[in-house]
Structure formats: C-alpha cells, structure tokens
PDB file of N, CA, C and O in Angstrom:
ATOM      1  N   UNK A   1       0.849  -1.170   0.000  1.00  0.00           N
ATOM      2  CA  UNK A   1       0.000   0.000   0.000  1.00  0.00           C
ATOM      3  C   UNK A   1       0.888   1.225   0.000  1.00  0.00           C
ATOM      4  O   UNK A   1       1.957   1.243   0.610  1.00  0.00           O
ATOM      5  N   UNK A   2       0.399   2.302  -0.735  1.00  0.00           N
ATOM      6  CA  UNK A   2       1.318   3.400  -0.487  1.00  0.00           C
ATOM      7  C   UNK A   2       0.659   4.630   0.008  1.00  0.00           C
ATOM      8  O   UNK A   2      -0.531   4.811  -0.251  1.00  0.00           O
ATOM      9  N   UNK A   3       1.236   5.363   0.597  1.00  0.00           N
ATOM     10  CA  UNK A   3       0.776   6.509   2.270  1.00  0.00           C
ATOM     11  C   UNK A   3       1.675   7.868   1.156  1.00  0.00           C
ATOM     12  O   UNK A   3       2.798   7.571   0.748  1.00  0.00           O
ATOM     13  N   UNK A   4       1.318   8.702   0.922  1.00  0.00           N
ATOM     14  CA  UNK A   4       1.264   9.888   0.865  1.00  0.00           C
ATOM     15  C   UNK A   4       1.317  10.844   1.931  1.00  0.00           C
ATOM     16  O   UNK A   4       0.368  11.358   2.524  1.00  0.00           O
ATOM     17  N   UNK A   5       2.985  11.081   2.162  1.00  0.00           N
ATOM     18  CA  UNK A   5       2.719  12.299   3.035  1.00  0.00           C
ATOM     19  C   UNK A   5       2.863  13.730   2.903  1.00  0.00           C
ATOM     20  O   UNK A   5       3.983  13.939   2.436  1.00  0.00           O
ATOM     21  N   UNK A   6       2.254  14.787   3.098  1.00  0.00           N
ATOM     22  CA  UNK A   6       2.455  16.084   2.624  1.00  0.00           C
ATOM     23  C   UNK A   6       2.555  16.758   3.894  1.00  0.00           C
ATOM     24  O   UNK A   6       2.072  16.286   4.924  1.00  0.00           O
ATOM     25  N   UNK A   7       3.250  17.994   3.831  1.00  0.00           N
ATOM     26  CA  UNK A   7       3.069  19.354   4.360  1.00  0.00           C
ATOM     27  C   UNK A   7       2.427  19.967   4.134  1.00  0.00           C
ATOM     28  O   UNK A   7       2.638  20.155   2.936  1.00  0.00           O
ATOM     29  N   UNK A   8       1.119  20.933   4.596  1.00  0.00           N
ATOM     30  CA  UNK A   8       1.418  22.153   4.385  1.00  0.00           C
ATOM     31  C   UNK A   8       1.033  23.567   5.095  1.00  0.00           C
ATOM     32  O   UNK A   8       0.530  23.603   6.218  1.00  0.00           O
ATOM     33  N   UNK A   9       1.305  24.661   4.369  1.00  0.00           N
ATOM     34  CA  UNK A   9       0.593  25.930   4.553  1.00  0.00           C
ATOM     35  C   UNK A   9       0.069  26.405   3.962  1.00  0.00           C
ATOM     36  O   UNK A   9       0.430  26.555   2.794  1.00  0.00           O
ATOM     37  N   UNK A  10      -1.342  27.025   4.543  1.00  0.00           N
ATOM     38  CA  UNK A  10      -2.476  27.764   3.961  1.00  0.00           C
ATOM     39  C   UNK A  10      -3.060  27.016   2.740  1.00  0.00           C
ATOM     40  O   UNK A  10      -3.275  27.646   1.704  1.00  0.00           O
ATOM     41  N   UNK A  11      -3.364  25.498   2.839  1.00  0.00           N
ATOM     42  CA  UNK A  11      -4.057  24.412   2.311  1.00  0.00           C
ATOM     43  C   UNK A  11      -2.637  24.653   0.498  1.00  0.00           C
ATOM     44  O   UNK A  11      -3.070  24.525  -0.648  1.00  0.00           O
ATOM     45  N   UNK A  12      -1.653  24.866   0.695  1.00  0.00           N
ATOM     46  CA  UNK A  12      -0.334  25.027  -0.631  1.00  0.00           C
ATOM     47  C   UNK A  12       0.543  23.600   0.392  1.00  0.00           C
ATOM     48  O   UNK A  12       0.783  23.445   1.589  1.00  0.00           O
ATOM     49  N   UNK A  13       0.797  22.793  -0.857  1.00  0.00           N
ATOM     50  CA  UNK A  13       1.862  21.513  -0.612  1.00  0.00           C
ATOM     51  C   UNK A  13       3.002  22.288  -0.419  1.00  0.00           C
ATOM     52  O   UNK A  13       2.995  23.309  -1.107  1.00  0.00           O
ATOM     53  N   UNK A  14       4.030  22.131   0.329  1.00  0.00           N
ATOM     54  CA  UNK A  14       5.229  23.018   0.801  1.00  0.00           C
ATOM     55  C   UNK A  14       6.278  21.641   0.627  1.00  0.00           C
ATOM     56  O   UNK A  14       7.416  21.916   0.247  1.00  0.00           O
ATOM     57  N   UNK A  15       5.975  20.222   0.873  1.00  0.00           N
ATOM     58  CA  UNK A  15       6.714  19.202   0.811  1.00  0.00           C
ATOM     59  C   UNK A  15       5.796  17.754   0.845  1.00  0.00           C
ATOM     60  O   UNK A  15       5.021  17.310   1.692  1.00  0.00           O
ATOM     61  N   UNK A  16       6.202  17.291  -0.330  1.00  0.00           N
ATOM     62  CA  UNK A  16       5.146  15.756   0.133  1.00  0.00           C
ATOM     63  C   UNK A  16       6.631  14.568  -0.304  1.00  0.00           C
ATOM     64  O   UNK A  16       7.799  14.726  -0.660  1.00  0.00           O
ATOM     65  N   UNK A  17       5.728  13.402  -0.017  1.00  0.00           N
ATOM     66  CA  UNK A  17       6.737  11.751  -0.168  1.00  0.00           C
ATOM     67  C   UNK A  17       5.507  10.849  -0.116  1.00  0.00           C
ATOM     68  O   UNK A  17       4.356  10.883   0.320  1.00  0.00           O
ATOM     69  N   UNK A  18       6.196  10.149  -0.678  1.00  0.00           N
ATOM     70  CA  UNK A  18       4.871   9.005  -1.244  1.00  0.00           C
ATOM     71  C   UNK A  18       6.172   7.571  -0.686  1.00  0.00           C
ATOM     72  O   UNK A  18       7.342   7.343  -0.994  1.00  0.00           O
ATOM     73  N   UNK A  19       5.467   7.095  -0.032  1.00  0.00           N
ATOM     74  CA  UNK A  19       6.464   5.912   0.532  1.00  0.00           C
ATOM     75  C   UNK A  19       5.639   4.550   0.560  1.00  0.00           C
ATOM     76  O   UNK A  19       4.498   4.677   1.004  1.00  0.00           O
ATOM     77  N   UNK A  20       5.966   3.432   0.215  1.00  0.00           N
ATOM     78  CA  UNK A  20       4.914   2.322   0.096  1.00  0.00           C
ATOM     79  C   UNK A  20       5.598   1.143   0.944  1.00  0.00           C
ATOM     80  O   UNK A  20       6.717   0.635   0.871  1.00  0.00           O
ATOM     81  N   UNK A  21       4.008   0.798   2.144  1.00  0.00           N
ATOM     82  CA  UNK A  21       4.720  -0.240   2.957  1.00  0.00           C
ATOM     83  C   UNK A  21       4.182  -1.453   3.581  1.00  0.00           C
ATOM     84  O   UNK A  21       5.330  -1.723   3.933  1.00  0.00           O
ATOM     85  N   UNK A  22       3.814  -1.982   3.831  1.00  0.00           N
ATOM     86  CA  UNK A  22       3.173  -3.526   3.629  1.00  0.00           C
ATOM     87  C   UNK A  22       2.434  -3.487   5.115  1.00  0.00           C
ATOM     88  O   UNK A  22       3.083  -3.756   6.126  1.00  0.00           O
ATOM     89  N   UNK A  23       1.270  -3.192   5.164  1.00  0.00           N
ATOM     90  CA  UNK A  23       0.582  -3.007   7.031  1.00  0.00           C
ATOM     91  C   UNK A  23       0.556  -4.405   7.728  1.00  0.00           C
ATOM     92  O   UNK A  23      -0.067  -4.412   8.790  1.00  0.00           O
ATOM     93  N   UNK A  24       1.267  -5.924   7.229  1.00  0.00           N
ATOM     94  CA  UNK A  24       1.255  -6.572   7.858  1.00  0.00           C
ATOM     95  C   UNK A  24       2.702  -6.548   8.801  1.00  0.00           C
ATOM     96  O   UNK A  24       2.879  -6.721  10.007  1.00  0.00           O
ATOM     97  N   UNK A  25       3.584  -6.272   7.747  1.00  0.00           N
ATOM     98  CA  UNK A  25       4.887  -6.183   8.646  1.00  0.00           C
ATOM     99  C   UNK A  25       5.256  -4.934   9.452  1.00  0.00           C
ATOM    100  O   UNK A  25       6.347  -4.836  10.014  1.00  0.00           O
ATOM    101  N   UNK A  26       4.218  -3.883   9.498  1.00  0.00           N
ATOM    102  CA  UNK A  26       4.334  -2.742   9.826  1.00  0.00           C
ATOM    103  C   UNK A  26       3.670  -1.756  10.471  1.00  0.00           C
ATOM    104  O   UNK A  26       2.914  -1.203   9.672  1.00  0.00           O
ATOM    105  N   UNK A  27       3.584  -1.092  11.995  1.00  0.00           N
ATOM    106  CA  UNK A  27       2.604  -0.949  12.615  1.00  0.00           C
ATOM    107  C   UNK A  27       1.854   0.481  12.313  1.00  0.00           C
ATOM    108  O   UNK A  27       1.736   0.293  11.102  1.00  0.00           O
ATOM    109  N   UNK A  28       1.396   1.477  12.473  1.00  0.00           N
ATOM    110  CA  UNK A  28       0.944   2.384  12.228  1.00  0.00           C
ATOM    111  C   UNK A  28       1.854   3.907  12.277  1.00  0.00           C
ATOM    112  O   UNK A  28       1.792   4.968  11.656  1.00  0.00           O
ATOM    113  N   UNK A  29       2.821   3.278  13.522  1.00  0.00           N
ATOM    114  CA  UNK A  29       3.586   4.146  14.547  1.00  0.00           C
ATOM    115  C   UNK A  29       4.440   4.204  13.736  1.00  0.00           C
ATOM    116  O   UNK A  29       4.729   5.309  13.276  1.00  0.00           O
ATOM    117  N   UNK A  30       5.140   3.002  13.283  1.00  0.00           N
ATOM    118  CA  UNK A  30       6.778   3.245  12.667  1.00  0.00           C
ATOM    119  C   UNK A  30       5.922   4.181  11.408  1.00  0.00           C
ATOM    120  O   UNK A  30       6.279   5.355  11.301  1.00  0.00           O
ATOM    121  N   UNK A  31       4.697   3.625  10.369  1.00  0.00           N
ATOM    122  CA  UNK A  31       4.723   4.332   9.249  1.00  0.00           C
ATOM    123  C   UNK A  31       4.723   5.979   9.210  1.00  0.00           C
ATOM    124  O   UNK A  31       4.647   6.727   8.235  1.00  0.00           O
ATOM    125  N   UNK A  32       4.834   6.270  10.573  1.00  0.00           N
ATOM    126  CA  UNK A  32       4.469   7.730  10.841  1.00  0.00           C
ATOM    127  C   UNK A  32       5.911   7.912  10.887  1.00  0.00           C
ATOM    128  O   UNK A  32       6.469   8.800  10.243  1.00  0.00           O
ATOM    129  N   UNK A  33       6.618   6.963  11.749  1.00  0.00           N
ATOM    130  CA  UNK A  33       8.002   7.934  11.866  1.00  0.00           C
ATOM    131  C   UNK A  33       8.923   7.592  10.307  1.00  0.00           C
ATOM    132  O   UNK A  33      10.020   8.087  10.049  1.00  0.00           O
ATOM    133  N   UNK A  34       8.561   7.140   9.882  1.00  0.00           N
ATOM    134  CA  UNK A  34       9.435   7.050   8.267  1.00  0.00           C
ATOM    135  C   UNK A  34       8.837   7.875   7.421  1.00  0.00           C
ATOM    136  O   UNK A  34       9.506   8.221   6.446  1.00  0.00           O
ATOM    137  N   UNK A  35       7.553   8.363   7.549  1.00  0.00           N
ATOM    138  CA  UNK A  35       7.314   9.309   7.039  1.00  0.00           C
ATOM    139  C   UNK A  35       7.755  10.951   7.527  1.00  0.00           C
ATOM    140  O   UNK A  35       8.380  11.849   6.963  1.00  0.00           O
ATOM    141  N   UNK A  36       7.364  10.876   8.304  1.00  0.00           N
ATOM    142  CA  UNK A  36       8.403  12.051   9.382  1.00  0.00           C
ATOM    143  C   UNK A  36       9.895  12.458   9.043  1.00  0.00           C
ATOM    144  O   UNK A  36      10.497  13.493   8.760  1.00  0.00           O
ATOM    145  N   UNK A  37      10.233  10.903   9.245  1.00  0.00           N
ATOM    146  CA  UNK A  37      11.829  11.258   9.094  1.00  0.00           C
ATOM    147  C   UNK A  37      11.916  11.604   7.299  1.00  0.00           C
ATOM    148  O   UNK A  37      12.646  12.570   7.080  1.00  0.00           O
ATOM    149  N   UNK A  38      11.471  11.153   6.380  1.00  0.00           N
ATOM    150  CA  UNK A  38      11.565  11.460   4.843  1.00  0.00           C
ATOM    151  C   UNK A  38      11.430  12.600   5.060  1.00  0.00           C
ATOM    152  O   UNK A  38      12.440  13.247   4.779  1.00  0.00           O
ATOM    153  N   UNK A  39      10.080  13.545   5.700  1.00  0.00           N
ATOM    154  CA  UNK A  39      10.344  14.483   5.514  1.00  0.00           C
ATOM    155  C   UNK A  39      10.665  15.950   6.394  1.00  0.00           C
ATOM    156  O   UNK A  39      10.431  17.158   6.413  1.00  0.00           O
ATOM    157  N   UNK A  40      11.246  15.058   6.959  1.00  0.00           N
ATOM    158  CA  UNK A  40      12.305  15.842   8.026  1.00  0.00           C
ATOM    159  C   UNK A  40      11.980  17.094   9.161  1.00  0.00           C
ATOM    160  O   UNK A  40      12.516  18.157   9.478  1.00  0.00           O
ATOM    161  N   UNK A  41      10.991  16.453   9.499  1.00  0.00           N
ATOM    162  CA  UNK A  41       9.478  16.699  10.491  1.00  0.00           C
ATOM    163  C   UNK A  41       9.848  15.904  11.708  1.00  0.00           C
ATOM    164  O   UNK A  41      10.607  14.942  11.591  1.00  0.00           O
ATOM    165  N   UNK A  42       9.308  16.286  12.977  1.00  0.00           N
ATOM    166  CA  UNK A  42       9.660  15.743  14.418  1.00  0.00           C
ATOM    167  C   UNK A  42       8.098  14.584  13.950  1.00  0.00           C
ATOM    168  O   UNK A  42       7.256  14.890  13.106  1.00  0.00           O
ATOM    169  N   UNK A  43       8.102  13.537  14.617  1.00  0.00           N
ATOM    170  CA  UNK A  43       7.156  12.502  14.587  1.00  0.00           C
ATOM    171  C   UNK A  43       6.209  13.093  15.889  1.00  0.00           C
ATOM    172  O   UNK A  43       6.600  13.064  17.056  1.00  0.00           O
ATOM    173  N   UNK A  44       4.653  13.729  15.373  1.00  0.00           N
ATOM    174  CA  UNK A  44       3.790  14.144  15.902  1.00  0.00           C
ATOM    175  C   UNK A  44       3.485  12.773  16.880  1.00  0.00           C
ATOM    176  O   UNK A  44       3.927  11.627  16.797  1.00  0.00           O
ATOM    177  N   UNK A  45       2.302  13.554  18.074  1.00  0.00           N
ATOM    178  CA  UNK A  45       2.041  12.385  18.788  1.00  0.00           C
ATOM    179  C   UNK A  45       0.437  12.101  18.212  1.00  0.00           C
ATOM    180  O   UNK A  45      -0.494  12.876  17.992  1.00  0.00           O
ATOM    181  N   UNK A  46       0.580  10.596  18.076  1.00  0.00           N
ATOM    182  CA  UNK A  46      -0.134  10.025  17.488  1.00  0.00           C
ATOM    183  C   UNK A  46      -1.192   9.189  18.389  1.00  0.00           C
ATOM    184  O   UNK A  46      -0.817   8.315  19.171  1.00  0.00           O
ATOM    185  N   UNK A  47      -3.072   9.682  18.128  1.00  0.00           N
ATOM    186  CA  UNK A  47      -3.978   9.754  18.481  1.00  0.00           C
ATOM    187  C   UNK A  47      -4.943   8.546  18.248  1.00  0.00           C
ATOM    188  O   UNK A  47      -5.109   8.160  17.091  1.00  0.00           O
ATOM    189  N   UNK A  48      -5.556   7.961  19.226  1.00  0.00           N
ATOM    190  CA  UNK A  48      -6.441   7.195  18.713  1.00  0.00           C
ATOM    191  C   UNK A  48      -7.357   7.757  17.630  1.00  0.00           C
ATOM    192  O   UNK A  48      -8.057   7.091  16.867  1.00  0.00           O
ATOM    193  N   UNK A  49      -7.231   9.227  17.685  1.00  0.00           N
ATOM    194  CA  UNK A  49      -8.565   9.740  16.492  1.00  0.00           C
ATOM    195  C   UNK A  49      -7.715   9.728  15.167  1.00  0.00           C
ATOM    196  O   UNK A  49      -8.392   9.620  14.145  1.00  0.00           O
ATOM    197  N   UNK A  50      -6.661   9.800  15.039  1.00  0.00           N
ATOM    198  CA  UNK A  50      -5.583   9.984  14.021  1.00  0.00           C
ATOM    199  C   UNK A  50      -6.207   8.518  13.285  1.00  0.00           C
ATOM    200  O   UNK A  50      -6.931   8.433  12.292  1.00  0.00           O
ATOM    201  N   UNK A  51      -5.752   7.621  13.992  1.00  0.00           N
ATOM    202  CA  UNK A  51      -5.697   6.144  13.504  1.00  0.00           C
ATOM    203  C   UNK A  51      -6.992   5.642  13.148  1.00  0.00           C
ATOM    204  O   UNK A  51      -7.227   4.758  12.325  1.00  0.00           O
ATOM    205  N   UNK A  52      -7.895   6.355  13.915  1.00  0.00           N
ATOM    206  CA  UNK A  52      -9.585   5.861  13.567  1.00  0.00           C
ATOM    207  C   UNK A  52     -10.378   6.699  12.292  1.00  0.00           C
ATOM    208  O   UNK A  52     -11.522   6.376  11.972  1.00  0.00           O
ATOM    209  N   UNK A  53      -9.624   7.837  11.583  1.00  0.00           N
ATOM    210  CA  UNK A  53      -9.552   8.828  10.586  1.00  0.00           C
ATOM    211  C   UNK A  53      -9.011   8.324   9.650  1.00  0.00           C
ATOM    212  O   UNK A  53      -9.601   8.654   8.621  1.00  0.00           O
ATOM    213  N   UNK A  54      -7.765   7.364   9.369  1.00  0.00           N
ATOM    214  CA  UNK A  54      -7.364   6.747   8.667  1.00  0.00           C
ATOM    215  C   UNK A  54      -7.738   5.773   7.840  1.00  0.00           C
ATOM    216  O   UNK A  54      -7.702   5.477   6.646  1.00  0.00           O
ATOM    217  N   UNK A  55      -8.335   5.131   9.493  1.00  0.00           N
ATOM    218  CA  UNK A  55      -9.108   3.562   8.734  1.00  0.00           C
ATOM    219  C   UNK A  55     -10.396   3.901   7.706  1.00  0.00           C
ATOM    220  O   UNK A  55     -10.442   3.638   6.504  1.00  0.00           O
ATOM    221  N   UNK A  56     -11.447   4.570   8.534  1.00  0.00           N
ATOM    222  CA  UNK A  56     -12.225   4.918   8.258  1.00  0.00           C
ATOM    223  C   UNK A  56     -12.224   5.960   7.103  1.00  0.00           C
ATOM    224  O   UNK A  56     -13.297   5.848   6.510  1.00  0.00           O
ATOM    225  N   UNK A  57     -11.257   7.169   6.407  1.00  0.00           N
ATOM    226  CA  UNK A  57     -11.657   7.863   5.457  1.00  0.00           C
ATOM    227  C   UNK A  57     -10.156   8.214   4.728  1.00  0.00           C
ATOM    228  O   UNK A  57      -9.771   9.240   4.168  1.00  0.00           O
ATOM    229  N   UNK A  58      -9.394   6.752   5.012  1.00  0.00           N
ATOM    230  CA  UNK A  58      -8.038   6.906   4.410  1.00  0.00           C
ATOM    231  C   UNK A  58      -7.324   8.438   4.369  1.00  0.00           C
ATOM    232  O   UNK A  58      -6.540   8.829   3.504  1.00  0.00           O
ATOM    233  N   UNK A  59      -7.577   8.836   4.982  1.00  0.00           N
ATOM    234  CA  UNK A  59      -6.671  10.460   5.514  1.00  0.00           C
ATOM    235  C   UNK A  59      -6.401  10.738   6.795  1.00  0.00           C
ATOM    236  O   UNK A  59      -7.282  10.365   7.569  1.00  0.00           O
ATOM    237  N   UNK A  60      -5.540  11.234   7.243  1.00  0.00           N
ATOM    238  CA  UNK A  60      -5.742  11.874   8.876  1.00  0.00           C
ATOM    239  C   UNK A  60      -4.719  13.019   9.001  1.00  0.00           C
ATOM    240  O   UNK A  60      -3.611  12.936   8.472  1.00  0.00           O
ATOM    241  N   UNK A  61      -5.186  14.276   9.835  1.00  0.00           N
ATOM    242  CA  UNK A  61      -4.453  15.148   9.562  1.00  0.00           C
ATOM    243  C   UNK A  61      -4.107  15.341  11.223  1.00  0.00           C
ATOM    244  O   UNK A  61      -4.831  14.960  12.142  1.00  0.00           O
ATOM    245  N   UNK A  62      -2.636  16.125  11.361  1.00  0.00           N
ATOM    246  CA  UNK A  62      -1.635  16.295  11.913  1.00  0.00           C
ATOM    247  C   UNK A  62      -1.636  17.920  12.020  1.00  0.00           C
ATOM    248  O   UNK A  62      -1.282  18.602  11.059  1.00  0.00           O
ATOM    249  N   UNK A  63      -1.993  18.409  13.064  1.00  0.00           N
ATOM    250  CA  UNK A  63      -2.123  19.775  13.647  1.00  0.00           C
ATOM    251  C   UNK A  63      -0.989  20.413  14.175  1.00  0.00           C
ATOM    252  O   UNK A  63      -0.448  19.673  14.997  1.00  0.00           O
ATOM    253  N   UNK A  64      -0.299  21.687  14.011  1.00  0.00           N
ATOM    254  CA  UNK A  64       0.850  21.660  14.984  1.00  0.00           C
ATOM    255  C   UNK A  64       0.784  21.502  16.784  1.00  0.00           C
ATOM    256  O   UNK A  64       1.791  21.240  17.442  1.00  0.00           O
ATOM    257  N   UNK A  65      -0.710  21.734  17.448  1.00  0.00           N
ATOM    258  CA  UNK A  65      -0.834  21.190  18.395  1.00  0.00           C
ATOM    259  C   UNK A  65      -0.289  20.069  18.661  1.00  0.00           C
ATOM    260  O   UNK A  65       0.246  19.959  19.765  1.00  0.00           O
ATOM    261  N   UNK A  66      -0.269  18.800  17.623  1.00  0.00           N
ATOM    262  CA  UNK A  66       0.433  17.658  17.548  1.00  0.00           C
ATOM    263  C   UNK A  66       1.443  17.507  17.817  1.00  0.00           C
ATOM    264  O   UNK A  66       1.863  16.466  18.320  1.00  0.00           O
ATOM    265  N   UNK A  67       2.201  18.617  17.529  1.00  0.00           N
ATOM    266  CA  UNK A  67       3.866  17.988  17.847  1.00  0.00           C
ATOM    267  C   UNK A  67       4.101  18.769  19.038  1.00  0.00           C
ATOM    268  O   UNK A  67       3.371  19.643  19.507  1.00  0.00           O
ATOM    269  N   UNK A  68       5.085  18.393  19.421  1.00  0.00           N
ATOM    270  CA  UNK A  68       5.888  18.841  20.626  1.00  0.00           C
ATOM    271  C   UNK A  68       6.648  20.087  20.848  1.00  0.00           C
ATOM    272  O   UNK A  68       6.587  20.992  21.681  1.00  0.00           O
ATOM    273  N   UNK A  69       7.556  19.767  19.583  1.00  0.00           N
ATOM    274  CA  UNK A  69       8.385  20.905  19.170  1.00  0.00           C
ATOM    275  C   UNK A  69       7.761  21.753  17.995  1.00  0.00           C
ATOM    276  O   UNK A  69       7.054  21.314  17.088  1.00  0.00           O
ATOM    277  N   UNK A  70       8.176  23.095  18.199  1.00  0.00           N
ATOM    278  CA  UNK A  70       7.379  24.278  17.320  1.00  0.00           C
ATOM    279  C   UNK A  70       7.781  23.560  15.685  1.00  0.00           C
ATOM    280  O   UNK A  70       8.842  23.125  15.238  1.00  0.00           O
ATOM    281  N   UNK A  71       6.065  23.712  14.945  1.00  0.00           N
ATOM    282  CA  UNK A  71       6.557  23.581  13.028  1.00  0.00           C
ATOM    283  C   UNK A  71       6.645  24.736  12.443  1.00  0.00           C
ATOM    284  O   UNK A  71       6.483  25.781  13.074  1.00  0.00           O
ATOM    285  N   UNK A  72       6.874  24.710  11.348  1.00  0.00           N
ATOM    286  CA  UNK A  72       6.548  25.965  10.332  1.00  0.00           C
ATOM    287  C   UNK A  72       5.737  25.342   9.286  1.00  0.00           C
ATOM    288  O   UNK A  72       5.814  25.684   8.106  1.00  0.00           O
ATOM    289  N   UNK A  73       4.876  24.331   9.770  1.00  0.00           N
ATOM    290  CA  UNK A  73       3.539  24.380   8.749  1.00  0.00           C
ATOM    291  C   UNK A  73       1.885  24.130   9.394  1.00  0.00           C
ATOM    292  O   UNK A  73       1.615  24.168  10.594  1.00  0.00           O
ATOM    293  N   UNK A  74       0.996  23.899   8.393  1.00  0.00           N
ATOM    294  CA  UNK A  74      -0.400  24.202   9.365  1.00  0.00           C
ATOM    295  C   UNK A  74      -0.753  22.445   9.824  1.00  0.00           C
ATOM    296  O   UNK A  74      -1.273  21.861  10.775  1.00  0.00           O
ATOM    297  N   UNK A  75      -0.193  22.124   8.670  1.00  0.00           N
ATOM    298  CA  UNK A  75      -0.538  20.474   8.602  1.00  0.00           C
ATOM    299  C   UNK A  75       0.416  19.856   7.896  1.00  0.00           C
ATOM    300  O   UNK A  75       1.196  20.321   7.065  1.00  0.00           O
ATOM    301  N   UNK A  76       0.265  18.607   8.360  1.00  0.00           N
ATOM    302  CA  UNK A  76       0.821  17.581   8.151  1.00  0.00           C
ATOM    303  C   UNK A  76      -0.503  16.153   7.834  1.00  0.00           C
ATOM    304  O   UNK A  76      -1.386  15.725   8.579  1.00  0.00           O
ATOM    305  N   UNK A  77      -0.192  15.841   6.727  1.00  0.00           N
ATOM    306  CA  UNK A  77      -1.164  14.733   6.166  1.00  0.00           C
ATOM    307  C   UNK A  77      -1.381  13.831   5.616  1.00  0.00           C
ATOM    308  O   UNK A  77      -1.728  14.072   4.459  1.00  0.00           O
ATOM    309  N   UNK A  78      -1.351  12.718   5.896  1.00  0.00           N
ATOM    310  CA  UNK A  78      -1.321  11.318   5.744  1.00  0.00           C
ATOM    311  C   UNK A  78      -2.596  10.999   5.103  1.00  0.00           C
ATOM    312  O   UNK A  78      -3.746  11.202   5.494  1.00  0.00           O
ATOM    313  N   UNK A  79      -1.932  10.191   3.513  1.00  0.00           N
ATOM    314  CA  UNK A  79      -3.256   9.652   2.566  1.00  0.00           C
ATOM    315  C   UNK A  79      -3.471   8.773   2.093  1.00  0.00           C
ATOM    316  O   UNK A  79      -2.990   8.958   0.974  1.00  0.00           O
ATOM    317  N   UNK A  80      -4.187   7.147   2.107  1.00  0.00           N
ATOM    318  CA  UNK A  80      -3.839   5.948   1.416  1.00  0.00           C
ATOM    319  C   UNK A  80      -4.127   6.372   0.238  1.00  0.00           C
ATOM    320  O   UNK A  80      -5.129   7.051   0.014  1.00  0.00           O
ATOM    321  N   UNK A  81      -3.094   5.945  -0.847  1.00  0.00           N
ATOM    322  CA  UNK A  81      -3.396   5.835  -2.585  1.00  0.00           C
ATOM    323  C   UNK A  81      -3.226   4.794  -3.245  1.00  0.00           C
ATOM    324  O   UNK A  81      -2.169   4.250  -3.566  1.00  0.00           O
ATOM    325  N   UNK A  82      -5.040   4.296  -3.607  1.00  0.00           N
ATOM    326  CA  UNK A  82      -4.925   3.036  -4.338  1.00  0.00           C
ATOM    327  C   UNK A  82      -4.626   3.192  -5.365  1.00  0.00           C
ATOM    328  O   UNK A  82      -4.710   4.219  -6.038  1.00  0.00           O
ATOM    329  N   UNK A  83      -4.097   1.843  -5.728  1.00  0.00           N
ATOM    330  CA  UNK A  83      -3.544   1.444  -6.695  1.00  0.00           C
ATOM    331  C   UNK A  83      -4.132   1.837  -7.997  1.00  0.00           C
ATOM    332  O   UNK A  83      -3.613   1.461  -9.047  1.00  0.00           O
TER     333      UNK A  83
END
C-alpha cells in the first residue's frame, strides 16, 4: 500500500513523499516515523482519532498542536493511494 505524506501551509503543498509499505509487517507508529523522518518533520504524537480517521476515510491530519516541538507548517497529512 502506499501513504502519501504532505506538508502544508495555507491548504499550498510546501513538501510531500509518497512511501509504500506492507501493514502486515508494519505498525501504524513506525509508518508515521518514516514518514516524518523522509520528511524531516519531528514525529507528531499520534492519536487514537488519528488512527480511527485513517481507517475509516483513508486520511488523517496532523495539527501543529500535535507535535511537541514548534513547526513551520499548518498540517501535516497522511493519505492511502490506491492502486
């Protein structure tokens, strides 16, 4: 399956990565931090509503409330893209 991740500000892509990874060998958590780390973003903390947004409407978005340390974008957003 492949996860689409983007940045951005003021709904403008500032940085995306498209990374493809197999959800049996792979838990939800790591796919966040390999996406993170591609794009060179602190790994937000990750929500039961995050994960229940996902399943349910293959997207989930990432607030800077989310992270810990200060971003310079509005969002961060995770997208399944079928095949």
């Amino acid at each position: 399956m492949k996860i689409w991740g983007k940045l951005l500000v003021d709904d403008k892509v500032i940085k995306s990565v498209t990374i493809e990874v197999n959800p049996k060998n792979i838990s939800f958590f790591e796919m966040l931090q390999n996406l993170s780390h591609e794009l060179n973003v602190p790994t937000p903390v990750l929500l039961d509503k995050h994960v229940y947004d996902f399943n349910m409407f293959h997207l989930c978005v990432f607030k800077p409330d989310d992270f810990i340390e200060k971003v310079n974008f509005s969002r961060f957003v995770l997208e399944y893209l079928k095949n």
